[in-house]
Each structure stands twice: as structure tokens, then as C-alpha cells.
N, CA, C and O atoms as a GROMACS GRO file, in nm:
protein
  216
    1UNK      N    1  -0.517   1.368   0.382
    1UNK     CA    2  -0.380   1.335   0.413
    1UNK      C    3  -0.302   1.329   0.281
    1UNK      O    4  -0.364   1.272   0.191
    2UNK      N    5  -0.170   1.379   0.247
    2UNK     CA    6  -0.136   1.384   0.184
    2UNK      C    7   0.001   1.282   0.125
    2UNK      O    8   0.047   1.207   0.211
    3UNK      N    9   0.056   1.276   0.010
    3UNK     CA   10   0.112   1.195   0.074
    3UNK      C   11   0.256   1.157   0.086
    3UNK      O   12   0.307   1.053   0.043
    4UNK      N   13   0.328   1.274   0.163
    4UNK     CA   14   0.436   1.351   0.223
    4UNK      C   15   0.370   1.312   0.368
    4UNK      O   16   0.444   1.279   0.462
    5UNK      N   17   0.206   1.318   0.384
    5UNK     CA   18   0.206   1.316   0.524
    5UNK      C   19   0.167   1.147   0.559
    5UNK      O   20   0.113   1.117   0.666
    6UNK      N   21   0.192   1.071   0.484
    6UNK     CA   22   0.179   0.916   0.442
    6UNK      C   23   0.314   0.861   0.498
    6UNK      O   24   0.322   0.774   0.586
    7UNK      N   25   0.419   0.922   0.436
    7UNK     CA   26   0.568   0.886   0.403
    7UNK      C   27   0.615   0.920   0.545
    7UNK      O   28   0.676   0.837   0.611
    8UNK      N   29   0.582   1.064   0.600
    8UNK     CA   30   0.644   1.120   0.730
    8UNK      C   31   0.613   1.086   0.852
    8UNK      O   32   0.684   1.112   0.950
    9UNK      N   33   0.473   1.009   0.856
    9UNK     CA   34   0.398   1.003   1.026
    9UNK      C   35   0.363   0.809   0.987
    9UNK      O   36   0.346   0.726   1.077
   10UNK      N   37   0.362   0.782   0.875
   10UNK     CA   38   0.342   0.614   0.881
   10UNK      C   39   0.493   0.549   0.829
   10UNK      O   40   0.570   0.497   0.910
   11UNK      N   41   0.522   0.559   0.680
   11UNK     CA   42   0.621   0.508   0.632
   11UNK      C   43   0.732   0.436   0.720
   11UNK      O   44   0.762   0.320   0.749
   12UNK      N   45   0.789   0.598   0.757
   12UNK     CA   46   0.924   0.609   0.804
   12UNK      C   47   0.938   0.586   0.979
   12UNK      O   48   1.044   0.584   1.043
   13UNK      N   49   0.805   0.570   1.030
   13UNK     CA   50   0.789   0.475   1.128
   13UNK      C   51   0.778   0.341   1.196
   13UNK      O   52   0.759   0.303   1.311
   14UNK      N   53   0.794   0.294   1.096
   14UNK     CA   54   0.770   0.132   1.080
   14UNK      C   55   0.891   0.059   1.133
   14UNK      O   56   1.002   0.092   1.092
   15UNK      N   57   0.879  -0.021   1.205
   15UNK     CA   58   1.041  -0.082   1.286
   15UNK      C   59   1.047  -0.214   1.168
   15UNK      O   60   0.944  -0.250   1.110
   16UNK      N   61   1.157  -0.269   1.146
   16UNK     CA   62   1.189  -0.338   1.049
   16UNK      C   63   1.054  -0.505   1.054
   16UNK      O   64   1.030  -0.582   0.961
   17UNK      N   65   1.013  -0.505   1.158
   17UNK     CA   66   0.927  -0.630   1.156
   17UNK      C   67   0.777  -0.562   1.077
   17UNK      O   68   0.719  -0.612   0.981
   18UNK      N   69   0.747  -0.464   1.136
   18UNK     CA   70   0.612  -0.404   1.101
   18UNK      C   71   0.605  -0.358   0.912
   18UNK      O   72   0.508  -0.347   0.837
   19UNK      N   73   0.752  -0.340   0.887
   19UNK     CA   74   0.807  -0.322   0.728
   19UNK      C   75   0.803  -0.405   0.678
   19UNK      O   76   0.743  -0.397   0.571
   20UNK      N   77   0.857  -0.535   0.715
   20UNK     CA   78   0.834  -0.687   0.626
   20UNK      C   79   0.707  -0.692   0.591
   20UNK      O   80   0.668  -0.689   0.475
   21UNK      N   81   0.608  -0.703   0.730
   21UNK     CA   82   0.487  -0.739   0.683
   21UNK      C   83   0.418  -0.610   0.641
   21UNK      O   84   0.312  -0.638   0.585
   22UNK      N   85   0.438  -0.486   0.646
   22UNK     CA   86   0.357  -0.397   0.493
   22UNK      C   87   0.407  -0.456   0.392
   22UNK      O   88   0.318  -0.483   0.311
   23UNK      N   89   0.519  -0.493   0.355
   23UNK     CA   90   0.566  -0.539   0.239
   23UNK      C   91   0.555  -0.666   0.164
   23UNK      O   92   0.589  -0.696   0.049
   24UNK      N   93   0.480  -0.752   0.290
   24UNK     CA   94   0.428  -0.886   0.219
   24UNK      C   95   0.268  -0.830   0.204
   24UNK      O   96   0.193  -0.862   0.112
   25UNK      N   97   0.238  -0.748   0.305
   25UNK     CA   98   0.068  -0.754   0.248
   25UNK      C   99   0.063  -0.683   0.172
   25UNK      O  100  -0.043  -0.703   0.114
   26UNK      N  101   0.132  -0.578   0.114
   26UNK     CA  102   0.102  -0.498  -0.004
   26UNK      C  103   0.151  -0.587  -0.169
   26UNK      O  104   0.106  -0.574  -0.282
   27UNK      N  105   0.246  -0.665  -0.122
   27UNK     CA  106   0.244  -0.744  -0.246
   27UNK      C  107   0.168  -0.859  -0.232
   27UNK      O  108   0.192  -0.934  -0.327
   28UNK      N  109   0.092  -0.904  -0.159
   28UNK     CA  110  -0.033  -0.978  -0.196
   28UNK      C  111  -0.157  -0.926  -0.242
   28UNK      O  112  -0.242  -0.991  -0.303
   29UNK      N  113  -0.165  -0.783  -0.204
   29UNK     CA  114  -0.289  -0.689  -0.264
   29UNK      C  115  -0.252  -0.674  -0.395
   29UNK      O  116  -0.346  -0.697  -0.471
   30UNK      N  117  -0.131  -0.639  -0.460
   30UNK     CA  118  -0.069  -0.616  -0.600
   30UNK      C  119  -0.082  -0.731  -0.668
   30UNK      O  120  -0.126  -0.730  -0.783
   31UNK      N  121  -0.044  -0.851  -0.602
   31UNK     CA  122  -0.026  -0.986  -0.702
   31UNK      C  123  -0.190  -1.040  -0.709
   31UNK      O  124  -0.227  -1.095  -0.813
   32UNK      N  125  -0.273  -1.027  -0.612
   32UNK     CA  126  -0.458  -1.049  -0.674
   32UNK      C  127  -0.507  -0.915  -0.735
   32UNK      O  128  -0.617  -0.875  -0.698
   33UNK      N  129  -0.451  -0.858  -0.806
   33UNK     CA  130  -0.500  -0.742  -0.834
   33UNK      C  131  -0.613  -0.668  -0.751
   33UNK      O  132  -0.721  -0.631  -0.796
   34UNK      N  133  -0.581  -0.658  -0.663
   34UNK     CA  134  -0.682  -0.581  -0.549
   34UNK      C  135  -0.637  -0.418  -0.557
   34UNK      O  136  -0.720  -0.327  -0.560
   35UNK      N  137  -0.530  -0.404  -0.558
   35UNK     CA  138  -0.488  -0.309  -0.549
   35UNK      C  139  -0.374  -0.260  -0.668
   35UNK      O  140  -0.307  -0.349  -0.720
   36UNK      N  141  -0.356  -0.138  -0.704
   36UNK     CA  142  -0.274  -0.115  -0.825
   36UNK      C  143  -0.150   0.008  -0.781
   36UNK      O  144  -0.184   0.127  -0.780
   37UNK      N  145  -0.025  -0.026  -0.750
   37UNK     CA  146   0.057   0.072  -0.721
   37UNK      C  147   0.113   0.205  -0.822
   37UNK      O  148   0.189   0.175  -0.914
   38UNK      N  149   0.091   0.286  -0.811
   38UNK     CA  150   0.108   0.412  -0.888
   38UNK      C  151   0.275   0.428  -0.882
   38UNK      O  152   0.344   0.419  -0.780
   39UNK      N  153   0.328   0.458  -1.037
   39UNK     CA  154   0.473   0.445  -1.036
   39UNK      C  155   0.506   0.556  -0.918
   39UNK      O  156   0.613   0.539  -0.861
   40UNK      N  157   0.421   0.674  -0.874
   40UNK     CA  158   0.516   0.724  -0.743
   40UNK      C  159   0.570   0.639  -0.641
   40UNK      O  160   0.660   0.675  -0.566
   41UNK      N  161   0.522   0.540  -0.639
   41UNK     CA  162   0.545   0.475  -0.491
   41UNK      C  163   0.423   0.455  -0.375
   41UNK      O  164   0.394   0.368  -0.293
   42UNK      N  165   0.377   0.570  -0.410
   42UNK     CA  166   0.275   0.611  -0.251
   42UNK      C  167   0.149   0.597  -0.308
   42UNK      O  168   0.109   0.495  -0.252
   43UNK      N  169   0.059   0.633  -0.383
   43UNK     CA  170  -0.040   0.649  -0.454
   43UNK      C  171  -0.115   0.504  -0.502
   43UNK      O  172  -0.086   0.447  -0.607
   44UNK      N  173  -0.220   0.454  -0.405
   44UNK     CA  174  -0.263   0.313  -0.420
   44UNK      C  175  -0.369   0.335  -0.491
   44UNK      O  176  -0.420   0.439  -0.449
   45UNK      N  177  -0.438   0.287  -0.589
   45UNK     CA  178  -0.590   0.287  -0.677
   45UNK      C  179  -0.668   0.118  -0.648
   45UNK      O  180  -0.646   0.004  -0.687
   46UNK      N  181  -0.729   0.161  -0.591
   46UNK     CA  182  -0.847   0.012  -0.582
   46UNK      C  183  -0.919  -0.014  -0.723
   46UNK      O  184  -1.006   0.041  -0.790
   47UNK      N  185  -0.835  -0.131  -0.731
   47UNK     CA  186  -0.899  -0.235  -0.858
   47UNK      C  187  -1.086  -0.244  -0.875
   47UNK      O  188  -1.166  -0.208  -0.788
   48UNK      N  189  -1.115  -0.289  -0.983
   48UNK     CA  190  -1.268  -0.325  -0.989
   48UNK      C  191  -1.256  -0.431  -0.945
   48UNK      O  192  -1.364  -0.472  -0.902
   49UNK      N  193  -1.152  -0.521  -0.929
   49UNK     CA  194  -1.200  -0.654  -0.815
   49UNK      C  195  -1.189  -0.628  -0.736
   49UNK      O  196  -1.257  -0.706  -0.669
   50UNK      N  197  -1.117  -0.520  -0.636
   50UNK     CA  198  -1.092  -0.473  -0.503
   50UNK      C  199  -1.211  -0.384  -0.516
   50UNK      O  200  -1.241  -0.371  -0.397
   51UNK      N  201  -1.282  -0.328  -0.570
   51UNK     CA  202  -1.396  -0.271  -0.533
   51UNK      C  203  -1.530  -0.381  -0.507
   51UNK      O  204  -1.611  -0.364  -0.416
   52UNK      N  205  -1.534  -0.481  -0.592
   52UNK     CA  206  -1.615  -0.592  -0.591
   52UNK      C  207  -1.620  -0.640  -0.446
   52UNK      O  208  -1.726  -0.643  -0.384
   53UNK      N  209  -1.503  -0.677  -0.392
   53UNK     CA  210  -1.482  -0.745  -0.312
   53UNK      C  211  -1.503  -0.673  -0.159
   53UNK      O  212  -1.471  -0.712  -0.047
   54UNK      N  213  -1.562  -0.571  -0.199
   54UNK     CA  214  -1.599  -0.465  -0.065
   54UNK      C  215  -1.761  -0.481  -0.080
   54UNK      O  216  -1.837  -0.422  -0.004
   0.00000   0.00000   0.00000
């Protein structure tokens, strides 16, 4: 999946309640460093503590 096909079939589907909360759980993955956002926007990299923690 690419991720044009991220943005087009998930993103931009999201009704404004389902958007808040991507947007609180993705900044709780960012703020424990679980997860690391790529300046594109779209492009997520799993941390070595987010790999640990699997």
C-alpha cells in the first residue's frame, strides 16, 4: 500500500470524531517514542522501544 493509497481510502475518510481520536492516538505513540513521524506526514518508523514492546 502506498502512501497516496493511505491518504485516499483511510485519511480522507475519517468523520471528524474518528480524526480526533487518530490524532490523540498518534500523538501518544509520538510523545512515548513508540513511534517516529517522517517529516512527509504519512511515513511512520517503529522506534526500538516500539519494537521492544512487541
Amino acid at each position: 500500500m502506498t502512501k497516496a493509497d493511505v491518504i485516499k481510502n483511510i485519511l480522507k475518510k475519517l468523520d471528524s470524531k474518528q480524526d480526533k481520536l487518530f490524532v490523540k492516538a498518534m500523538d501518544e505513540l509520538t510523545n512515548d517514542a513508540i513511534i517516529e513521524v517522517q517529516p512527509d506526514g504519512v511515513t511512520l518508523v517503529l522506534t526500538q522501544k516500539g519494537a521492544d514492546l512487541l
